[in-house]
PADRENKOL-328235 format. One record per residue (C-alpha): x, y, z; residue in three letters. Coordinates in steps of 0.05 Angstrom, whole numbers, padded with zeros to 5 digits, always signed. Layout:
XYZALA ...
end
This chain:
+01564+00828+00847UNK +01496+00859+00891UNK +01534+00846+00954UNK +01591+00883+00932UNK +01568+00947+00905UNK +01526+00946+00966UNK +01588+00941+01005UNK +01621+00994+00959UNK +01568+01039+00977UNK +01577+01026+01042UNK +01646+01061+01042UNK +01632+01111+01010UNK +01570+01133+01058UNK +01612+01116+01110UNK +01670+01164+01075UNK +01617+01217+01071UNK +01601+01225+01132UNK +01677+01208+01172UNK +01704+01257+01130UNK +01668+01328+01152UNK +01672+01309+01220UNK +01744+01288+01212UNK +01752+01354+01183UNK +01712+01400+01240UNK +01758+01365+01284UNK +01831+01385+01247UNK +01803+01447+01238UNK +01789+01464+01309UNK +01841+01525+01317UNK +01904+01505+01342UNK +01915+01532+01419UNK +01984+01565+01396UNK +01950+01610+01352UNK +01926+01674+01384UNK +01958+01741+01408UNK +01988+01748+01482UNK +02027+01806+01494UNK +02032+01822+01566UNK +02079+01863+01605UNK +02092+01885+01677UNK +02146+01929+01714UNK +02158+01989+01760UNK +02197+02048+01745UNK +02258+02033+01778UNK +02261+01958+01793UNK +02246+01933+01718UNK +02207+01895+01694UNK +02177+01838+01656UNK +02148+01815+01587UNK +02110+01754+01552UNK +02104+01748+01477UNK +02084+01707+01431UNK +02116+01714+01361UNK +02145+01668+01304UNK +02116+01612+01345UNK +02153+01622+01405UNK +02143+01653+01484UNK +02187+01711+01490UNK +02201+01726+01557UNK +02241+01784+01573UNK +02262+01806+01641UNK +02297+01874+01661UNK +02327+01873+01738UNK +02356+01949+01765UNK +02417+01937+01789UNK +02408+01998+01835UNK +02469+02029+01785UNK +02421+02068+01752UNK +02413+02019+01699UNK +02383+01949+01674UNK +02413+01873+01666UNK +02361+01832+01616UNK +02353+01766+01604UNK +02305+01735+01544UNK +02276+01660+01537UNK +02249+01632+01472UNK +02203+01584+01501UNK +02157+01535+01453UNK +02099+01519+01519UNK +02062+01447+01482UNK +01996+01461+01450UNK +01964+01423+01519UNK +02004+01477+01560UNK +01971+01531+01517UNK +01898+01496+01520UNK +01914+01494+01607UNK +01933+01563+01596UNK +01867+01588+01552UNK +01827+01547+01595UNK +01853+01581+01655UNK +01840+01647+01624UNK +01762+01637+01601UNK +01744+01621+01675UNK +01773+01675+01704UNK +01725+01726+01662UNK +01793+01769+01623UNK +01749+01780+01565UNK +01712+01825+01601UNK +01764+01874+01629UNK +01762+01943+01621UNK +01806+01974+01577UNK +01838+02021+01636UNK +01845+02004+01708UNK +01891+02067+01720UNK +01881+02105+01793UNK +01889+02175+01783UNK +01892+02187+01856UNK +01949+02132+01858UNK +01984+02165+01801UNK +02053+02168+01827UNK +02121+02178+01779UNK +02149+02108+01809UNK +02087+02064+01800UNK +02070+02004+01776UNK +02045+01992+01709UNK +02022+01934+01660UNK +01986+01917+01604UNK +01961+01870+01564UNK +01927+01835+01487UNK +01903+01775+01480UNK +01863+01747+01428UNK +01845+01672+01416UNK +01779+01649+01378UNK +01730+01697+01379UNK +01756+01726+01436UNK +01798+01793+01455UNK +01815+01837+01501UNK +01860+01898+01502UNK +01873+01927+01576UNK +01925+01968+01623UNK +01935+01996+01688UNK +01973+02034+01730UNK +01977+02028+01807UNK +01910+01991+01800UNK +01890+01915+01770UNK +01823+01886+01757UNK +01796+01829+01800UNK +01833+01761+01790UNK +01898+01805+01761UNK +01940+01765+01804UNK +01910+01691+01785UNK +01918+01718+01710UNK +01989+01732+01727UNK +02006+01671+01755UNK +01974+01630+01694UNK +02020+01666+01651UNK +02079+01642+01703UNK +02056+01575+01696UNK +02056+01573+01622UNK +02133+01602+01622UNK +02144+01546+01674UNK +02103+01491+01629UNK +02155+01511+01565UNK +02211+01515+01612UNK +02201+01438+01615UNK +02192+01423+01551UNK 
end
């Protein structure tokens, strides 16, 4: 009867201390869950925008058709939770936390400029940013990690 309540006890140590660790684990935050909203376009050509909502990449894209108006199209992508951790990943190393909130050039500030902006939040992280005619350093890497996410749920 010793060597089995010693076993019992056993399990239930072991139990103990599986069980919070188990639990840290399932309760890291799921990569889907965050803000982005991001959103590019020019004046007259159209543009383009990413967000996430009701679990879901909505990508709209607006293409002049040099009629004086706008054809759009809109995906409802679901990117994996492994394209999402690629996709935070991608956006820790490249410092976006940091931007400033404005990268406007007010000596570039034309009526048929570019324009974009962008919220993210995931973790303990956000940022809230926006420019016109001008983009921070490693804009255009950003950019194309939110191209490859679209492409990632594209093959879903």
């Amino acid at each position: 009867m010793g060597g089995l309540y010693q076993a019992f006890s056993l399990v239930l140590l072991a139990t103990a201390l599986v069980a919070p660790a188990a639990q840290s684990q399932s309760g890291q935050s799921d990569p889907r869950q965050g803000q982005l909203e991001y959103s590019q376009g020019h004046a007259y050509m159209g543009s383009e925008s990413v967000k996430w909502e009701h679990d879901r990449l909505v990508f709209v894209k607006r293409v002049a058709d040099m009629k004086g108006s706008f054809r759009e199209t809109v995906e409802r992508l679901e990117p994996s939770a492994e394209a999402w951790e690629r996709f935070w990943a991608r956006i820790d190393s490249l410092g976006v936390w940091k931007w400033k909130s404005d990268y406007s050039d007010p000596q570039r500030n034309l009526p048929d400029g570019e324009s974009w902006s962008l919220a993210l939040r995931h973790r303990a992280n956000q940022v809230k940013s926006k420019g016109y005619n001008a983009v921070p350093e490693g804009y255009s890497v950003f950019r194309d990690a939110v191209y490859k996410l679209i492409e990632e749920a594209r093959g879903n």
